[in-house]
C-alpha positions as CSV (number, residue, x, y, z in Angstrom):
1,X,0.0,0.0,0.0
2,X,2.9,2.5,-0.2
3,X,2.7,5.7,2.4
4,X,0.0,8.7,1.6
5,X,1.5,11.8,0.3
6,X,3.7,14.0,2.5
7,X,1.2,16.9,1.3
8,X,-1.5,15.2,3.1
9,X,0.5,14.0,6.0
10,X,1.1,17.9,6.7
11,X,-1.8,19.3,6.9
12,X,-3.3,16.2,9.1
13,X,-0.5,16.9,11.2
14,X,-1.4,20.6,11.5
15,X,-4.7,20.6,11.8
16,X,-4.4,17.8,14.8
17,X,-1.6,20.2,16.1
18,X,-3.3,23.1,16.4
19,X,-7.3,21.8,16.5
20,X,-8.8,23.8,13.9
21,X,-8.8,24.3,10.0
22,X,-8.4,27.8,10.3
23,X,-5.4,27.7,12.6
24,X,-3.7,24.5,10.5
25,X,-4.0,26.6,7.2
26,X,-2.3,29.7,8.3
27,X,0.3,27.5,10.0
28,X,1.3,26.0,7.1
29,X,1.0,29.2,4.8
30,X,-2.3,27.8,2.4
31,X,-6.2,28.0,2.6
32,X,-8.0,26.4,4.9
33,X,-10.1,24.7,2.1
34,X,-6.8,23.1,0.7
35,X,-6.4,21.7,4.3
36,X,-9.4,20.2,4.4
37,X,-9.1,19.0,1.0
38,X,-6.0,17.4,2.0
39,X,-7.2,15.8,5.0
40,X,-10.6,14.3,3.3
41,X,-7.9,12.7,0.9
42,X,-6.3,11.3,3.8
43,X,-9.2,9.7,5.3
44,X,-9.9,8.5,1.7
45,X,-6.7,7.2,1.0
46,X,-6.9,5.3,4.3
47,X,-10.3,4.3,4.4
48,X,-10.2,5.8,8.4
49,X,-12.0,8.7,9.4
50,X,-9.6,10.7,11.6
51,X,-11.3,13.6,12.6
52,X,-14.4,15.3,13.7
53,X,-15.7,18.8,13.8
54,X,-17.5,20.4,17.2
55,X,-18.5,23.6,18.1
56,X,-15.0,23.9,19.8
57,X,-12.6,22.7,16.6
58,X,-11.8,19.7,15.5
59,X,-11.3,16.7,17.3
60,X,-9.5,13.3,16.4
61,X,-10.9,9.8,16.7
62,X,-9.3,7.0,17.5
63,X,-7.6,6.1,14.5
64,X,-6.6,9.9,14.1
65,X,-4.6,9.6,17.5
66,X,-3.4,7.0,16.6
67,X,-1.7,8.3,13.4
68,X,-1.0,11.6,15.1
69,X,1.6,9.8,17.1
70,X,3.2,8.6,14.7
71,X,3.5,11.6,11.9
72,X,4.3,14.1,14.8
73,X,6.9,12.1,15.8
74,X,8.5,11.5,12.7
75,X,8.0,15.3,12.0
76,X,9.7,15.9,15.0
77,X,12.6,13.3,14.2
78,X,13.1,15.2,10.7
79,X,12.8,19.1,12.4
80,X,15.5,18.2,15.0
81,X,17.8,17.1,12.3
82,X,17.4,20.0,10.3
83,X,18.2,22.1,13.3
84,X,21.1,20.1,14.0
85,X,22.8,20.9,10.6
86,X,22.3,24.5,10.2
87,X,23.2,27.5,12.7
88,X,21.4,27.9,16.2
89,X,20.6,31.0,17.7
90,X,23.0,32.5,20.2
91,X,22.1,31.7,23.9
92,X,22.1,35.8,24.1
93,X,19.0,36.2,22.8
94,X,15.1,35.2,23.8
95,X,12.3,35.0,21.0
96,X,8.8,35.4,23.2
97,X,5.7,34.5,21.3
98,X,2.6,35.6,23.1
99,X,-1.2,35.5,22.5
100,X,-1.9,39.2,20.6
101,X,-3.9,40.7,23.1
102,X,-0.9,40.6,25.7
103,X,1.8,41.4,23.6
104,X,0.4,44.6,22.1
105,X,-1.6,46.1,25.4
106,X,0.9,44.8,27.7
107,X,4.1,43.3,27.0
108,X,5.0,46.1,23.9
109,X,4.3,48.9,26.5
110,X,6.9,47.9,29.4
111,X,9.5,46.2,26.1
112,X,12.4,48.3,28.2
113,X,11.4,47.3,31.3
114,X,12.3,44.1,30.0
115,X,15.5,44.7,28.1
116,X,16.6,46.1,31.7
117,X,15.9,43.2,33.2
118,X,17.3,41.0,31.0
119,X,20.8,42.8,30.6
120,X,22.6,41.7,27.7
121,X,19.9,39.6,25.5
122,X,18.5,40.5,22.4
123,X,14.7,40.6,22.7
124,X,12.3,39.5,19.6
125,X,8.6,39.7,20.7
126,X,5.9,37.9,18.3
127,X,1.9,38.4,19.2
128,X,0.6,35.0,18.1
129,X,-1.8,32.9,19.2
130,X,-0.4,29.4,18.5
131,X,1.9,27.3,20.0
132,X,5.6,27.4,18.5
133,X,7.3,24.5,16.4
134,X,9.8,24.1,19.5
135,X,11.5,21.4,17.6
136,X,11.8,23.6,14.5
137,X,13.3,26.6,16.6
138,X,10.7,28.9,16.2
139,X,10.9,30.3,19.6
140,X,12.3,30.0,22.5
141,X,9.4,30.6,24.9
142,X,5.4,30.8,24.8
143,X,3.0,32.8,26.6
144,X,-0.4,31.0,26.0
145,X,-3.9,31.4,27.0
146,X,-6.2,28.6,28.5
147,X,-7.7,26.6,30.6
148,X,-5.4,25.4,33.8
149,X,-6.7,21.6,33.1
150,X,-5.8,21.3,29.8
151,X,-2.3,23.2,29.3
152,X,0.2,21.6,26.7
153,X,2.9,19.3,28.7
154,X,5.7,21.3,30.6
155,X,3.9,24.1,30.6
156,X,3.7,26.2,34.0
157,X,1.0,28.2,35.4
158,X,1.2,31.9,35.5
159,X,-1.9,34.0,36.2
160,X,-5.7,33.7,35.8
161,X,-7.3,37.1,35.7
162,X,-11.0,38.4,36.5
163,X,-12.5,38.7,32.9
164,X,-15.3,41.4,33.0
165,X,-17.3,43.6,30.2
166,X,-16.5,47.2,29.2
167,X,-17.9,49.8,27.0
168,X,-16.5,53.2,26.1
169,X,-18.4,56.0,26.9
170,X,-19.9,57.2,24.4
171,X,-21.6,53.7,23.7
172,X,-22.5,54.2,27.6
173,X,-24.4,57.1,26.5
174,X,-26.4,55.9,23.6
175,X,-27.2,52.5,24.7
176,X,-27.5,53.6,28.8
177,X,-25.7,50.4,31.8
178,X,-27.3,46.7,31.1
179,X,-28.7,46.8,34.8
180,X,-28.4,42.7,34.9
181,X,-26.6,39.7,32.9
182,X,-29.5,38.8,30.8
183,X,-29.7,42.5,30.0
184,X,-26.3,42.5,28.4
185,X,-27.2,39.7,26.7
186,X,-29.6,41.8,24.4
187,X,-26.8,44.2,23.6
188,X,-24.6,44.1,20.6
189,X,-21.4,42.1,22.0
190,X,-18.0,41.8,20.6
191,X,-17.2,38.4,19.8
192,X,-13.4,36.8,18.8
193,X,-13.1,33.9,16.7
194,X,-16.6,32.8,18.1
195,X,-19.1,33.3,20.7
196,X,-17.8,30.9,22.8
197,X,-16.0,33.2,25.5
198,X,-19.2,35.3,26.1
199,X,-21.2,32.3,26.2
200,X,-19.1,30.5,28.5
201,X,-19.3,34.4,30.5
202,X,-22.8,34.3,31.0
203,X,-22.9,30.7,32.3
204,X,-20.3,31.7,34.9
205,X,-22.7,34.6,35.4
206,X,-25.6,31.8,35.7
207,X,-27.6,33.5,33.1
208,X,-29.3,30.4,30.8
209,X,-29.0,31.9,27.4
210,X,-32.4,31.5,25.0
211,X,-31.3,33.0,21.9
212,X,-28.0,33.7,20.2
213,X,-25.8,36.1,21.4
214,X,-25.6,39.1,18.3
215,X,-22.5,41.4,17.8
216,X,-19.7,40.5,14.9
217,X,-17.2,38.3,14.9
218,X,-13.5,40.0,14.8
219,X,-11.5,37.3,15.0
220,X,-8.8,39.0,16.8
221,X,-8.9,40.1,20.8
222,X,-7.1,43.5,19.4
223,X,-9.7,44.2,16.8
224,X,-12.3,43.4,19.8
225,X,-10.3,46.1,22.2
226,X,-10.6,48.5,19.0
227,X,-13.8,47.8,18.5
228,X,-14.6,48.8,21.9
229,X,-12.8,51.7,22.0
230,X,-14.4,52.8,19.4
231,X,-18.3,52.6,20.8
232,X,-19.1,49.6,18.1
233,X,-20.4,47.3,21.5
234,X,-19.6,45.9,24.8
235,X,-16.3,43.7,25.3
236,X,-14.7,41.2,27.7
237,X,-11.3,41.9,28.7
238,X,-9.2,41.8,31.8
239,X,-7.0,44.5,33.5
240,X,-4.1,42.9,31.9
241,X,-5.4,44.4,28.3
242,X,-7.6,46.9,29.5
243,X,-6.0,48.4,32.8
244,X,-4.8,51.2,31.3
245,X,-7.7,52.7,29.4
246,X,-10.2,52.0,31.8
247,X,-7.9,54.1,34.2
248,X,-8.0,57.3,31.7
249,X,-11.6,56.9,31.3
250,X,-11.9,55.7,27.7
251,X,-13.5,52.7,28.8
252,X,-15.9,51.5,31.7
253,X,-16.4,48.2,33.1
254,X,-19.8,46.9,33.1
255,X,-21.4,44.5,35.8
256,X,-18.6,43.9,38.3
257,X,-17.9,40.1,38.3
258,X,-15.6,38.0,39.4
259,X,-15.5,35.2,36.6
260,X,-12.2,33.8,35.2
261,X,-12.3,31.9,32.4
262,X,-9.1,30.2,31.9
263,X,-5.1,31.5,32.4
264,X,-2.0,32.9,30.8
265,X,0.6,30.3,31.1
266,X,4.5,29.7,30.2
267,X,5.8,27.2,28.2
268,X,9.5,26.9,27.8
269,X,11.9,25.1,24.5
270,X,12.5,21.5,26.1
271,X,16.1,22.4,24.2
272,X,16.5,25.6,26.9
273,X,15.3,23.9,30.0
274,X,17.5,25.1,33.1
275,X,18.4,28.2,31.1
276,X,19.4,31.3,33.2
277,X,18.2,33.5,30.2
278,X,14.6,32.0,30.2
279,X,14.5,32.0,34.4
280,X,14.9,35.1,34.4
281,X,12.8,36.2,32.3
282,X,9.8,34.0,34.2
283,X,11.0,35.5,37.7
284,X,10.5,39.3,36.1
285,X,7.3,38.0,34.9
286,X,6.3,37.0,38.4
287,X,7.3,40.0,39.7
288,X,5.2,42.4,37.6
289,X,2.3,40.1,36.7
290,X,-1.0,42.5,38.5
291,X,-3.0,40.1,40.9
292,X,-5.9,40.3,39.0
């Protein structure tokens, strides 16, 4: 029977990488209908189906799992030979990639705070929101976003913040304060790649949705901020991304809560385990990381 294409092999391993078509396709650099071409060829070709679409991404079956092991690991066998034969980066420098939001309302503001801290290492900062090929030398370190019982292996907890709904003021002023949950509910929200966050809000809230939440979809949490910003709806952010313009004014927090969905974590290179670069980086993080 011979092996399947490498073609297909890629994009199965990138969509079961990153658990979604979206996500697999600009990981790889094509559309995310010639990923899912690719995978239905795969199946095909196997006579196995190997994955499954929810509400929340794809998922893999059994035989998908299965097969996953194998092609990541012999992905991973190929990337760390590759790295072997051509020049590392120097141990004086530390790429960071971090979930967008962070990076640009957070992390890009205090950039030489960090350069002070870190003394004599060359700082590359990348707002993403997937994880890195570690293997391939991507990066060297990644600030993700998710929930604490399902965080990638090695990966170490760093802070779940209080995620709560703002408005600027001027939307304040046409649309008046949603006095309750279920009131917001009816307003136009801002929504990220789906309306999973502020659904999963309002449960936490105990409001029992009966019809779909309505507001557009940006796809990104910095469009959402923007968005905000600029009186298009009501968003949900956390002090982290939001601290600084609610503090001038320029936005107001709705409905004080006290819900946390989920956490920013650190994951770590297995290759720069132990590293003094990468410790203290963490140890500055812990040190200016707000509470909330």
């Amino acid at each position: 029977m011979g092996m399947p294409p490498l073609i297909m092999l890629r994009a199965f391993e990138a969509v079961a990488r990153m658990g979604s078509m979206r996500k697999a396709a600009e990981d790889i650099g094509v559309s995310h209908t010639v990923v899912s071409r690719h995978v239905r060829n795969l199946e095909h070709w196997l006579g196995q189906k190997l994955v499954t679409t929810t509400p929340r991404g794809v998922v893999l079956t059994p035989q998908g799992e299965t097969l996953f092991a194998a092609v990541s690991r012999a992905f991973r066998i190929i990337a760390n030979t590759t790295a072997e034969l051509r020049p590392g980066p120097t141990r004086s420098s530390l790429r960071i990639w971090c979930m967008p939001g962070l990076a640009t309302r957070w992390m890009t503001p205090r950039l030489s705070e960090i350069e002070a801290a870190m003394g004599a290492v060359d700082i590359s900062l990348r707002a993403i929101d997937r994880l890195p090929d570690f293997a391939a030398r991507e990066a060297d370190l990644m600030i993700g976003f998710g929930s604490f019982d399902q965080l990638p292996p090695g990966a170490e907890r760093l802070i779940m913040p209080r995620m709560f709904p703002v408005a600027s003021p001027a939307w304040i002023e046409r649309h008046g304060v949603p006095e309750t949950p279920a009131a917001l509910a009816e307003a136009p929200l801002i929504h990220e790649e789906s309306r999973q966050q502020w659904t999963d809000w309002f449960e936490a809230m105990g409001v029992k949705l009966t019809t779909e939440l309505r507001g557009p979809r940006l796809w990104d949490a910095n469009l959402g901020f923007d968005a905000a910003l600029a009186g298009q709806g009501v968003a949900l952010v956390t002090r982290l991304t939001a601290g600084a313009e609610i503090d001038n004014g320029r936005l107001v927090e709705i409905l004080t809560s006290t819900v946390r969905l989920g956490g920013y974590y650190l994951l770590a290179a297995p290759q720069r385990e132990g590293d003094p670069v990468l410790a203290r980086f963490e140890r500055w993080l812990e040190d200016n990381l707000p509470l909330d």
